[in-house]
gemmi code that builds the backbone of each chain (N, CA, C; Angstrom):
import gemmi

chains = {
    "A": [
        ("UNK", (44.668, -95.827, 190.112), (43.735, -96.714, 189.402), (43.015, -97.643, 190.365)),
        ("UNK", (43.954, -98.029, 191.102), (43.164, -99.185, 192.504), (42.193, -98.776, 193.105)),
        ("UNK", (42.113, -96.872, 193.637), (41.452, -96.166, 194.416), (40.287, -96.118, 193.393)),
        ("UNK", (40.214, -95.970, 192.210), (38.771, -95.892, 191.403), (38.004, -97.008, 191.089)),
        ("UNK", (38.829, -98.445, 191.511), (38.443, -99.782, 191.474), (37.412, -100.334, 192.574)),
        ("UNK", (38.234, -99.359, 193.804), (37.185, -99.489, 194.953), (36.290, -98.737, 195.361)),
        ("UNK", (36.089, -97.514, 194.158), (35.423, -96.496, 194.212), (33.816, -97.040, 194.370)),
        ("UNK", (32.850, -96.875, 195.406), (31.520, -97.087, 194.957), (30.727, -97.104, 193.998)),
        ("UNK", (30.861, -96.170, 192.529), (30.897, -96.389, 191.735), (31.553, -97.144, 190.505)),
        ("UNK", (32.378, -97.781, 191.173), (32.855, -98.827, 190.278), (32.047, -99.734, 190.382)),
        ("UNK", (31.662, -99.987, 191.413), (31.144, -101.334, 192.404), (29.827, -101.675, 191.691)),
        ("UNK", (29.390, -99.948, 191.599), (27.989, -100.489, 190.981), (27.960, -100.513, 189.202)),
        ("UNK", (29.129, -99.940, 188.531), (29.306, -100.193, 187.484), (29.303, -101.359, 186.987)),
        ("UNK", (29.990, -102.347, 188.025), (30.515, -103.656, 187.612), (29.292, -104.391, 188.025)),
        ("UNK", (28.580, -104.220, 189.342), (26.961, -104.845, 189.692), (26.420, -104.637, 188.621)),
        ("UNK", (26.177, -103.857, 187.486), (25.548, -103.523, 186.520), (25.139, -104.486, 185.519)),
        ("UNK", (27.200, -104.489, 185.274), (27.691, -105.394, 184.213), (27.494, -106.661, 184.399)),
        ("UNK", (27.729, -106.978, 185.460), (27.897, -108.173, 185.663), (26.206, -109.062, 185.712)),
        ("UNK", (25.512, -108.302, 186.688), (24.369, -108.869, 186.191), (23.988, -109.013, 185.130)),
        ("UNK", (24.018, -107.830, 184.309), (23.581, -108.177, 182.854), (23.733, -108.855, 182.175)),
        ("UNK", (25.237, -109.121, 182.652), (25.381, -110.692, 181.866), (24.798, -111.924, 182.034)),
        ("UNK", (24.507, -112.294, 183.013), (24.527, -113.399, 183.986), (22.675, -113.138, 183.369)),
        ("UNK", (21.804, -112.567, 183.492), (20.584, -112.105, 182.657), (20.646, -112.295, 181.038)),
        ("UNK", (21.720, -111.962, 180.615), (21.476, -112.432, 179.220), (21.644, -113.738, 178.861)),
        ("UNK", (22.666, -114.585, 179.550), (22.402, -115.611, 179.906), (21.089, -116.600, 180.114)),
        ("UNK", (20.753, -116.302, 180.972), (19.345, -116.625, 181.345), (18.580, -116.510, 180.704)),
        ("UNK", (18.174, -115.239, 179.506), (17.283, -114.959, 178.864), (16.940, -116.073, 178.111)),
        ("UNK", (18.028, -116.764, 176.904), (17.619, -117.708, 176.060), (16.890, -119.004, 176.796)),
        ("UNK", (17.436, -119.399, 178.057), (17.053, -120.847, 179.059), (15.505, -120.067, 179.551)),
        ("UNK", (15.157, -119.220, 179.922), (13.949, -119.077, 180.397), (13.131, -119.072, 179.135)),
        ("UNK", (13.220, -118.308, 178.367), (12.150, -118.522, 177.094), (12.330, -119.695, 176.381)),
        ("UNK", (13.389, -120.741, 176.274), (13.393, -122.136, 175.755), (12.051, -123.000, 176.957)),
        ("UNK", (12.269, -123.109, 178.434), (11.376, -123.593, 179.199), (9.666, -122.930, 179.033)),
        ("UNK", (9.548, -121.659, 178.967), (8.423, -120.907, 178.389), (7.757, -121.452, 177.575)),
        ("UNK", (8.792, -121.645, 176.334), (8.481, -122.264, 174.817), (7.367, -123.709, 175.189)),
        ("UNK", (8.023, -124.709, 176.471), (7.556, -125.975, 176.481), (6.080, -126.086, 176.433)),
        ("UNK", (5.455, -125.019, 176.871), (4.015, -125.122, 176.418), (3.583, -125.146, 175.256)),
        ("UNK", (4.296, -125.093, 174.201), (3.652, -125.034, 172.971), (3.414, -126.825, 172.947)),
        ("UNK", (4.192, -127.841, 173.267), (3.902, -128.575, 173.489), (2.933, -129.729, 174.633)),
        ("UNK", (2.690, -128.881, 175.496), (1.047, -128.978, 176.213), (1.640, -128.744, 177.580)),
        ("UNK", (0.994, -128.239, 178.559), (0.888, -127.582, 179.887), (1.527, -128.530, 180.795)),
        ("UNK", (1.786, -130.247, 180.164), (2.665, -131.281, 181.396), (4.023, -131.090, 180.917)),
        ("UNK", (4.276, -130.422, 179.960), (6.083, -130.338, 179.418), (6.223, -129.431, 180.221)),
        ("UNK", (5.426, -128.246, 180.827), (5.937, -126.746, 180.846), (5.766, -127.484, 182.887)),
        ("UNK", (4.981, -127.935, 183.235), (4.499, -128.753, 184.779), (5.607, -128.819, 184.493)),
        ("UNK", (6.354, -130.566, 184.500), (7.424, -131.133, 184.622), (8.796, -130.440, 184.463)),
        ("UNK", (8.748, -129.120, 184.094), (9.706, -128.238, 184.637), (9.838, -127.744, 185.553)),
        ("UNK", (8.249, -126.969, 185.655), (7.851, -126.310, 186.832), (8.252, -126.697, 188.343)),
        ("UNK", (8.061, -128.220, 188.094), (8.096, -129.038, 189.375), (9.941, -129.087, 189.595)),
        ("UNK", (10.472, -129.366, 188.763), (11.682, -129.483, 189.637), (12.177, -128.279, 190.154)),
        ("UNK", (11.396, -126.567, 189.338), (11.645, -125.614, 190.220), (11.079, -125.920, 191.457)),
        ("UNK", (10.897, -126.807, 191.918), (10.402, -126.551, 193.586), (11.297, -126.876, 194.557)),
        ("UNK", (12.315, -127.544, 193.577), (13.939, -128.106, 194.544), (14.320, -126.799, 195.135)),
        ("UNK", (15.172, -126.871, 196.195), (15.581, -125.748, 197.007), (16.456, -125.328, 196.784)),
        ("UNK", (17.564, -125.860, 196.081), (18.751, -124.919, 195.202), (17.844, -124.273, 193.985)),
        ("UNK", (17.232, -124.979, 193.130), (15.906, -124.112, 192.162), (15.342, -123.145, 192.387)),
        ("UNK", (15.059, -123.039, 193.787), (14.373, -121.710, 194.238), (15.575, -120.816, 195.083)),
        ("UNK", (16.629, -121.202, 195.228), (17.834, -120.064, 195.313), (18.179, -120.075, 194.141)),
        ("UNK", (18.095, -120.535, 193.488), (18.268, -120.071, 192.193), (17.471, -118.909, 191.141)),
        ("UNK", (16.057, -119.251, 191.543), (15.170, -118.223, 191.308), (15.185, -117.013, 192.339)),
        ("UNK", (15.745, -117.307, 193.359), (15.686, -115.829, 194.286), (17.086, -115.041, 193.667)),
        ("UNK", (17.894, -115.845, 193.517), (19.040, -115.236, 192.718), (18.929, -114.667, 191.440)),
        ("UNK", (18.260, -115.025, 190.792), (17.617, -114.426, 189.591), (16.792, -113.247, 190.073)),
        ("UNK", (15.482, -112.993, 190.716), (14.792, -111.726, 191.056), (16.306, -110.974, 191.813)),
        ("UNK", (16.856, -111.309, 192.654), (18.094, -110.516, 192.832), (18.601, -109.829, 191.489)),
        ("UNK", (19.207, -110.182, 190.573), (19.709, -110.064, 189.864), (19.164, -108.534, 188.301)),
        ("UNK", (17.943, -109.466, 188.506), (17.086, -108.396, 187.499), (16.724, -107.076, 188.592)),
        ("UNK", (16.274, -107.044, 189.980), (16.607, -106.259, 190.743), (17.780, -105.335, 190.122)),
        ("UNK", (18.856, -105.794, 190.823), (19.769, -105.066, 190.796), (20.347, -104.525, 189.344)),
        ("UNK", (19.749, -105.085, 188.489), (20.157, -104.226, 187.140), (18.769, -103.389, 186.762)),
        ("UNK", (18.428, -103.698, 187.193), (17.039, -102.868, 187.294), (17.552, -101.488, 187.796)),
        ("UNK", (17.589, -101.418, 189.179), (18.293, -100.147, 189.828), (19.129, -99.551, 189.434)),
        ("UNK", (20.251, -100.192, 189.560), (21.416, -99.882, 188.775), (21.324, -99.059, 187.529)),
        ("UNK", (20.472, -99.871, 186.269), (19.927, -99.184, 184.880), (19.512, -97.846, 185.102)),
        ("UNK", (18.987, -97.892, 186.399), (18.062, -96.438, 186.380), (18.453, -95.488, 186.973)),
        ("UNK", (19.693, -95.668, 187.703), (20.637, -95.019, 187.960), (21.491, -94.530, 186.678)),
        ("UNK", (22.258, -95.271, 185.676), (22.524, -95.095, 184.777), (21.858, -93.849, 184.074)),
        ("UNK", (20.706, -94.669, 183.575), (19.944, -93.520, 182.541), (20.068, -91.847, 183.185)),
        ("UNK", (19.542, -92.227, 184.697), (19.508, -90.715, 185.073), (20.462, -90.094, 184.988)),
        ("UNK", (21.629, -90.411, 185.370), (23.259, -89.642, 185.346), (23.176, -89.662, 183.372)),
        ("UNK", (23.180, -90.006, 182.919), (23.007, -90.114, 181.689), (22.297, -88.799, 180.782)),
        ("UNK", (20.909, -88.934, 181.435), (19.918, -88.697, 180.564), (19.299, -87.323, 181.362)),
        ("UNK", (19.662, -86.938, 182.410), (19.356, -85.665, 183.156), (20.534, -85.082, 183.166)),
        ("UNK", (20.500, -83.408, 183.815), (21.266, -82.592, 184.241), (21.897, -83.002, 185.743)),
        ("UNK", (23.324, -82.977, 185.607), (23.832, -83.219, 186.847), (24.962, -82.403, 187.090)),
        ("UNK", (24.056, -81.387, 188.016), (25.146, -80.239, 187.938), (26.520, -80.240, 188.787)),
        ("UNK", (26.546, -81.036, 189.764), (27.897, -81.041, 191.245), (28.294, -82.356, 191.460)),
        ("UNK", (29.082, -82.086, 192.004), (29.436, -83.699, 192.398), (28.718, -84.255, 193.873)),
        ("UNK", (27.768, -82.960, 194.810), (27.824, -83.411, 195.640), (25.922, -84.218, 195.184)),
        ("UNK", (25.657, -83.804, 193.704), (24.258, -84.172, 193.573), (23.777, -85.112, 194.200)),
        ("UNK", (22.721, -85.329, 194.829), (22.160, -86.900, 195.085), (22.176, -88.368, 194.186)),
        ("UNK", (22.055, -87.950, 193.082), (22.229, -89.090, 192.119), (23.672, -89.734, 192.342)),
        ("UNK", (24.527, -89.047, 193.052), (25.886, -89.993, 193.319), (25.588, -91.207, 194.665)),
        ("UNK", (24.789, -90.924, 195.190), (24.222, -91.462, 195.960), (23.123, -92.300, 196.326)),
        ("UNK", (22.717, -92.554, 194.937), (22.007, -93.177, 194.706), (22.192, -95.034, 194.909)),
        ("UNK", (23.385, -95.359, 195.009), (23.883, -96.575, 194.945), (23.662, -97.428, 196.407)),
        ("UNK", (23.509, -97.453, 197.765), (23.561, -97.841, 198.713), (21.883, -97.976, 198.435)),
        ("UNK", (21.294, -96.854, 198.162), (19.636, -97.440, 198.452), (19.098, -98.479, 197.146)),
        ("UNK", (19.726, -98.436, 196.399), (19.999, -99.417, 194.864), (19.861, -100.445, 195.198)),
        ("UNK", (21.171, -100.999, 196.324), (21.211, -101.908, 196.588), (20.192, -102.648, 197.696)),
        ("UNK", (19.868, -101.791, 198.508), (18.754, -102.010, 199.666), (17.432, -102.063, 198.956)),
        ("UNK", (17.045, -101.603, 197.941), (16.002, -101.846, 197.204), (15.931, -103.017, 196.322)),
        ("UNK", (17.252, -103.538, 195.811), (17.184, -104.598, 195.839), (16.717, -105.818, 196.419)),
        ("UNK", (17.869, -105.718, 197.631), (17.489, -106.759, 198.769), (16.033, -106.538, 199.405)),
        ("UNK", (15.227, -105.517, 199.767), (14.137, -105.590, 199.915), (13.202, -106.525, 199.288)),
        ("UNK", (13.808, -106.872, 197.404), (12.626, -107.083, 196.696), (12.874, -108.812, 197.000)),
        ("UNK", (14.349, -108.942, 197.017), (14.421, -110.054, 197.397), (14.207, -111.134, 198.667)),
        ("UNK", (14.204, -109.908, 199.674), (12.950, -110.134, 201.257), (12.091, -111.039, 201.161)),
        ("UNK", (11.082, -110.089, 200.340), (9.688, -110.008, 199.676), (9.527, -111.341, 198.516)),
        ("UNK", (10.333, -111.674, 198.091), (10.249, -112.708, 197.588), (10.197, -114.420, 197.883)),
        ("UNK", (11.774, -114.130, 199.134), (11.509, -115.012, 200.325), (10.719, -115.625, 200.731)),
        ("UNK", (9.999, -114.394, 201.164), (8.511, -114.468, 201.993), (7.570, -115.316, 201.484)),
        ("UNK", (7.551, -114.899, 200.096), (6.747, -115.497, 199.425), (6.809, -117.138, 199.360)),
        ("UNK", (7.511, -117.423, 199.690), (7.808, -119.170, 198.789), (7.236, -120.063, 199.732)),
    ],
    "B": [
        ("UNK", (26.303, -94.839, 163.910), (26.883, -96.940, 164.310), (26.251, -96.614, 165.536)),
        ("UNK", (27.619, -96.210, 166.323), (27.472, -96.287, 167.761), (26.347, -94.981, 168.105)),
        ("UNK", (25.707, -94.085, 167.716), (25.068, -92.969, 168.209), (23.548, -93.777, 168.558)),
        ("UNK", (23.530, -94.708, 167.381), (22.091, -95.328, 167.116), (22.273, -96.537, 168.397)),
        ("UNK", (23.104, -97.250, 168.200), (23.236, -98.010, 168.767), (22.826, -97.839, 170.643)),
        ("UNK", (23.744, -96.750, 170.758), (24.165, -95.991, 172.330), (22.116, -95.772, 172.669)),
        ("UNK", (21.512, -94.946, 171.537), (20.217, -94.429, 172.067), (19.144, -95.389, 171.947)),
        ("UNK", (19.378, -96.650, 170.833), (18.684, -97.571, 170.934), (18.615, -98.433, 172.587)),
        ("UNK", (19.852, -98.530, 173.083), (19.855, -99.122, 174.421), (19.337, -98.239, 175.268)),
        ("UNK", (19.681, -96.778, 175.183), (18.559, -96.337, 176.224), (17.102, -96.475, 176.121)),
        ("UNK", (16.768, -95.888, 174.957), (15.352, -96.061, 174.643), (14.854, -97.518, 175.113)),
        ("UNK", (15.005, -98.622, 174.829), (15.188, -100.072, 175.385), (14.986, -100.171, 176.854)),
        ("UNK", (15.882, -99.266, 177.319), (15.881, -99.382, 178.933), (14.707, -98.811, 179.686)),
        ("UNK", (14.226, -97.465, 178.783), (13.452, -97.088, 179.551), (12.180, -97.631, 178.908)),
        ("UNK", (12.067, -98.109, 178.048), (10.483, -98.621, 177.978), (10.744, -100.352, 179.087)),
        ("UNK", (11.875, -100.870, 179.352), (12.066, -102.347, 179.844), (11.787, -101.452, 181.520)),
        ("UNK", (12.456, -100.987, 182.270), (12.703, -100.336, 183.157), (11.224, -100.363, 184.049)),
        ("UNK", (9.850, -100.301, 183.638), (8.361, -100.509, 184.185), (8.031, -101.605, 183.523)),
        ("UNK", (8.527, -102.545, 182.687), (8.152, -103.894, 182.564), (8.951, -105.050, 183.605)),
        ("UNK", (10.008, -104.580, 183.498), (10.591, -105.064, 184.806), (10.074, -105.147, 186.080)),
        ("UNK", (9.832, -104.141, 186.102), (9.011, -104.032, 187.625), (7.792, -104.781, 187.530)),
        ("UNK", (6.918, -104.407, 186.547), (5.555, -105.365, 186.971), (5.894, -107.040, 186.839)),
        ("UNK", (7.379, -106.773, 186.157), (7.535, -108.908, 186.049), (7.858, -109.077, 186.941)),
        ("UNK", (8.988, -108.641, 187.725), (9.080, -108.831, 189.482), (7.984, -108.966, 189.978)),
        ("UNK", (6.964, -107.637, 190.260), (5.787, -108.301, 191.141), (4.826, -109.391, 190.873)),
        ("UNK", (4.842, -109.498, 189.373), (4.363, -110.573, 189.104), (4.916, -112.161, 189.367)),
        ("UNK", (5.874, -111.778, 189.149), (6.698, -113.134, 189.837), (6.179, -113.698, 191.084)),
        ("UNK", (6.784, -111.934, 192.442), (6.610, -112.472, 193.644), (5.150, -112.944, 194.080)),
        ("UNK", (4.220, -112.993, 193.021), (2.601, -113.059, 193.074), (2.471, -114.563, 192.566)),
        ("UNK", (3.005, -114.922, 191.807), (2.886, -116.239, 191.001), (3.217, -116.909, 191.898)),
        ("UNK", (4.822, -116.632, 192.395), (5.400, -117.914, 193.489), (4.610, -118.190, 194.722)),
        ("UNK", (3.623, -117.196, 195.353), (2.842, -117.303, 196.419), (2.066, -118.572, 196.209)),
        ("UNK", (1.525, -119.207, 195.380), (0.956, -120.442, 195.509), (1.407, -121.507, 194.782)),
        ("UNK", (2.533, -121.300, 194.705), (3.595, -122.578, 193.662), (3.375, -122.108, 192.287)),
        ("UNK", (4.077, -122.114, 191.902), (4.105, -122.253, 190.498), (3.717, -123.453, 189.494)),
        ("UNK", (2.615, -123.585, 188.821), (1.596, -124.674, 187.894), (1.569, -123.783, 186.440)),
        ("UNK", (1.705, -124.946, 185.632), (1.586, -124.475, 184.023), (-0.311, -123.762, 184.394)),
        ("UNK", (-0.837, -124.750, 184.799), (-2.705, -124.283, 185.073), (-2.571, -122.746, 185.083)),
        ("UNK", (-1.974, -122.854, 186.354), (-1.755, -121.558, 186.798), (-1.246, -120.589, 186.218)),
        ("UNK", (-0.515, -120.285, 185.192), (0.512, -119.423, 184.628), (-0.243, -118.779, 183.432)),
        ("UNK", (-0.900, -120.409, 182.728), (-1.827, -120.228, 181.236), (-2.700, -119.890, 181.628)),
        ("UNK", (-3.444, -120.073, 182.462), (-4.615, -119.541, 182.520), (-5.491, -118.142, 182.396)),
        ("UNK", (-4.061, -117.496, 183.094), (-3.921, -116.015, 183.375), (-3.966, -115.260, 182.070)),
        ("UNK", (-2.779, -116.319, 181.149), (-1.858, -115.454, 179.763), (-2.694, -115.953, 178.628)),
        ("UNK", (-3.282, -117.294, 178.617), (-3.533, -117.701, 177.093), (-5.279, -116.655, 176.734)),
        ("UNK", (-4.992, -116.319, 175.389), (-5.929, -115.941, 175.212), (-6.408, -114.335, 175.354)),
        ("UNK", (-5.098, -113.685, 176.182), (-5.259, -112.336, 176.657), (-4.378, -111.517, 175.715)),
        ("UNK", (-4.508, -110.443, 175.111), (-4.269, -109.797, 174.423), (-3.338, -108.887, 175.147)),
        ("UNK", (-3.894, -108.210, 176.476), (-3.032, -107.679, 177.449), (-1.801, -108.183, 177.676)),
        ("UNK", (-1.728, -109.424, 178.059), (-0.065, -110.179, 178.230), (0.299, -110.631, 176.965)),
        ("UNK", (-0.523, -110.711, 175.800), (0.489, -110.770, 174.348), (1.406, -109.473, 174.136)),
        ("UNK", (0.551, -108.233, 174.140), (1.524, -107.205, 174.035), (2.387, -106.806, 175.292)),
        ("UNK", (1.757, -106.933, 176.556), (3.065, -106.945, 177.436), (4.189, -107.927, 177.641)),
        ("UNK", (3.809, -109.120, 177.346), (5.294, -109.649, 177.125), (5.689, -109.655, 175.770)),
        ("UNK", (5.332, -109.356, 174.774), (5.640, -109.209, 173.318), (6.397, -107.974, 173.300)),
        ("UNK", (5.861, -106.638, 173.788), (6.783, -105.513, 174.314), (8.430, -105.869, 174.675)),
        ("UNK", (8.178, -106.984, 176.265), (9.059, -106.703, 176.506), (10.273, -107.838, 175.948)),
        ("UNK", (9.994, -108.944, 175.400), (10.706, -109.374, 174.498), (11.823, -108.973, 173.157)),
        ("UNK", (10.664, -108.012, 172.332), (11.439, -107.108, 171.485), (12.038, -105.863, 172.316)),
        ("UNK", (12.016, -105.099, 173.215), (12.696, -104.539, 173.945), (13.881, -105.018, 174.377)),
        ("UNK", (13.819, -106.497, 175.119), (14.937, -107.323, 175.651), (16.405, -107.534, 174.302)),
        ("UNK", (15.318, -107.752, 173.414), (16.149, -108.349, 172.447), (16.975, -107.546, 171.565)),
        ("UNK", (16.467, -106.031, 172.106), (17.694, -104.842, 171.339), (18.549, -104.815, 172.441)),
        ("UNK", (18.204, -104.650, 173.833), (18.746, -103.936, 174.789), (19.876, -105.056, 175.281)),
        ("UNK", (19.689, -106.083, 175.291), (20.797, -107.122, 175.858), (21.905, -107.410, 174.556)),
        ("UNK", (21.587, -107.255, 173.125), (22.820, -107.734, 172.845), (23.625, -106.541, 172.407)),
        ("UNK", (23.082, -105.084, 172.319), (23.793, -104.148, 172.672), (24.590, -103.909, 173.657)),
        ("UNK", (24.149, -104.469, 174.995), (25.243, -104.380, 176.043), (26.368, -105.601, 175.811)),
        ("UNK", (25.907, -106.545, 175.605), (27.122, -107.421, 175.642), (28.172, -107.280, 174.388)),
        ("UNK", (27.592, -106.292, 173.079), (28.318, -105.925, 172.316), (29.568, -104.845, 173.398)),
        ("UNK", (29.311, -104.021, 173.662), (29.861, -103.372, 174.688), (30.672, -103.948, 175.194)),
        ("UNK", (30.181, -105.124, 175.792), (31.243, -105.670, 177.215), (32.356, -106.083, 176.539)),
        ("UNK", (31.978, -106.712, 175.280), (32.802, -107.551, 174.521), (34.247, -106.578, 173.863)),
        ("UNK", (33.342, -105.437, 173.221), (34.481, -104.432, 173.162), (35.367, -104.340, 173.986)),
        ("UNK", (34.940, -104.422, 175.092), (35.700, -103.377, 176.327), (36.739, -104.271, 177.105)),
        ("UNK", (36.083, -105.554, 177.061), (36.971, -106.485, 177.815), (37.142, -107.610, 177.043)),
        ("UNK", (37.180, -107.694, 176.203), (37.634, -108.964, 175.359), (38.282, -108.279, 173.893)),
        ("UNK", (39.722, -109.159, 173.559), (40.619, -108.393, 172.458), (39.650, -108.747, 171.311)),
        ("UNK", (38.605, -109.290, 171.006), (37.827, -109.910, 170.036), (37.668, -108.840, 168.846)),
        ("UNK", (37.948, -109.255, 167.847), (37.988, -108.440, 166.549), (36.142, -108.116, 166.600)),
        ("UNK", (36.346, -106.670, 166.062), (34.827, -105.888, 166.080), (34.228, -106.228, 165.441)),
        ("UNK", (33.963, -107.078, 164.098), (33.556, -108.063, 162.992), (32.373, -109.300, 164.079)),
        ("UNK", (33.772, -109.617, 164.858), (32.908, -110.911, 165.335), (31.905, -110.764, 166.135)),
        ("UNK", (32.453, -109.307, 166.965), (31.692, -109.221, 168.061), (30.014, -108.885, 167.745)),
        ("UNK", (29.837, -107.809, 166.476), (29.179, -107.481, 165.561), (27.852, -108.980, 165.189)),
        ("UNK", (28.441, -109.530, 164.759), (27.840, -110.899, 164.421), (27.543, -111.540, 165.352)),
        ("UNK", (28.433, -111.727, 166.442), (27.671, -112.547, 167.840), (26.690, -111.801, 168.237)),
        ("UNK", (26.297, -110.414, 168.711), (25.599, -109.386, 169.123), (24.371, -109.610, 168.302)),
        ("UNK", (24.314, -109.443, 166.717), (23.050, -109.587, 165.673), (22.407, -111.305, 165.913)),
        ("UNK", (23.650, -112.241, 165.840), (22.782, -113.675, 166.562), (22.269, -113.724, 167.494)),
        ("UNK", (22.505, -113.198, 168.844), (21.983, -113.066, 170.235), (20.824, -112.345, 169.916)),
        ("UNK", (20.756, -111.548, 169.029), (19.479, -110.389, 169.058), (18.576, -111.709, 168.205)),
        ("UNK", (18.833, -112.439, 167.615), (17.918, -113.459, 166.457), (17.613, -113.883, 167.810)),
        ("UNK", (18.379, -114.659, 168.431), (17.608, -116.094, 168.883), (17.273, -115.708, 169.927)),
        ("UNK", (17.373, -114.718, 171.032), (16.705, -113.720, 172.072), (15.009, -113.591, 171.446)),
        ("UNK", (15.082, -112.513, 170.308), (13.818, -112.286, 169.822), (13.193, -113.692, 169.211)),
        ("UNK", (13.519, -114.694, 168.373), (12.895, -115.456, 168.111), (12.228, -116.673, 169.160)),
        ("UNK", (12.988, -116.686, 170.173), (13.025, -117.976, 171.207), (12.001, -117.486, 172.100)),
        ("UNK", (11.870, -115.643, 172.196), (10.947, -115.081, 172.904), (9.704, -115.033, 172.900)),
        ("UNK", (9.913, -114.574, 171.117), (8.548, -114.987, 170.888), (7.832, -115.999, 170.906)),
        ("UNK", (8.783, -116.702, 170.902), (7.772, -118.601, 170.751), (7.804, -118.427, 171.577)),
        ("UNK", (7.838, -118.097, 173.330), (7.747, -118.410, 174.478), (6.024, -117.458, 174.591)),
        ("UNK", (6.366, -116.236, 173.836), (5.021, -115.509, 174.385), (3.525, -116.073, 173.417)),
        ("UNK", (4.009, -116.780, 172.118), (3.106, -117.344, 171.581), (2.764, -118.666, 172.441)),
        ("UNK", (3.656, -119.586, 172.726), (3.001, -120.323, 173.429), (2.056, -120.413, 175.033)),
        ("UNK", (2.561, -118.895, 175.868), (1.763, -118.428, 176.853), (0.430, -118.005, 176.777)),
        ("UNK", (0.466, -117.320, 175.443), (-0.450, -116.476, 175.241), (-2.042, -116.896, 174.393)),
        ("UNK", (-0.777, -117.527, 172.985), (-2.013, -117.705, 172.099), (-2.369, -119.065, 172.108)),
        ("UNK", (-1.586, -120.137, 172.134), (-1.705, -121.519, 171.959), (-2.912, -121.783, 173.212)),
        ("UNK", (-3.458, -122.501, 172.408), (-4.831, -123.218, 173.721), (-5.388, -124.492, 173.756)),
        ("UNK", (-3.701, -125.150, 172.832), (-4.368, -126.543, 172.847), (-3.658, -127.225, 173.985)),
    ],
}
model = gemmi.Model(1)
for chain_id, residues in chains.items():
    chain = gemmi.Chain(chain_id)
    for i, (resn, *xyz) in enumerate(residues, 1):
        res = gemmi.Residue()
        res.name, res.seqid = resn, gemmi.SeqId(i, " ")
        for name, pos in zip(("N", "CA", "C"), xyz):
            atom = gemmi.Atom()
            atom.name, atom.element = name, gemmi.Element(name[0])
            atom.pos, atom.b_iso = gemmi.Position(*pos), 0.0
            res.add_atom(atom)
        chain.add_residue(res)
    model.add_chain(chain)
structure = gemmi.Structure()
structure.add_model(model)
structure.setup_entities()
């Protein structure tokens, strides 16, 4: 049981899960701050602005991390899922190391940005 | 139950799966010059294009996330299937409802 715990595919089973949670989470707090514009464009500012604190914006890079990686992950899923997978030595088992590097790429790229 | 349930989350995934992606790049595009309400509304209010793309992906979000955490809840928590049931259908309310007021106020509001 231990050996399938540390199995690479566990790893990304649980990257899966775990983001998703941590995203559903988030979901209700980002569309409550969203919402603040209904009350005029300085409610939705005066949020905006304290995203500019620097734990705020590791916080937001942690977030594009996050939807990243369930992003990948998901689409990994579906395919083992939702296609023919005939061997074990298929590529789709292998799909998980560049998952994760495509991740971190996006989160590079995001870096960069700020 | 679960057949609908199981294909509703895929179906979910794969229409979320290219909305995802363009909200990432859109993100990493937004943050390039700070992030400003100016800036954000300007783009969304009034556009029909980002009503139905984030209106899409809202009701998408809002099947696909509390189906999974129905799941998790099964799987790792002793929680009677009743409750879990009911937490899962509330998460799907206030997901979809909280969403939408977020995309009505991006989109359509222009006061």
């Amino acid at each position: 049981m231990n050996g399938l715990r540390t199995h690479r595919s566990y790893v990304a089973f649980l990257g899966h899960r775990l983001s998703g949670i941590a995203l559903a989470i988030f979901l209700p707090i980002h569309f409550i701050v969203l919402g603040l514009a209904l009350s005029g464009a300085e409610n939705l500012d005066r949020m905006l602005a304290f995203t500019d604190l620097a734990l705020v914006k590791f916080a937001e890079w942690g977030l594009v991390m996050l939807l990243s990686i369930h992003l990948f992950f998901g689409v990994r899923v579906l395919m083992l899922e939702l296609t023919k997978w005939p061997n074990r030595t298929d590529p789709r088992s292998d799909w998980i190391v560049p998952s994760v590097i495509a991740a971190l790429a996006i989160g590079v790229v995001f870096l960069l940005q700020l | 139950m679960h057949r609908h349930l199981f294909l509703a989350q895929r179906f979910s995934a794969l229409l979320l799966a290219p909305l995802v992606l363009a909200h990432i790049a859109l993100i990493i595009i937004a943050v390039r010059h700070g992030l400003t309400a100016e800036e954000i509304l300007s783009r969304t209010r009034g556009s029909v294009v980002w009503a139905v793309f984030y209106g899409g992906f809202v009701i998408a979000a809002a099947i696909h996330a509390p189906i999974g955490i129905r799941t998790i809840l099964n799987e790792w928590t002793p929680l009677n299937g009743n409750i879990i049931n009911a937490f899962a259908i509330a998460f799907a309310l206030v997901v979809l409802v909280l969403g939408l007021r977020a995309v009505i106020a991006v989109t359509v509001v222009t006061g």
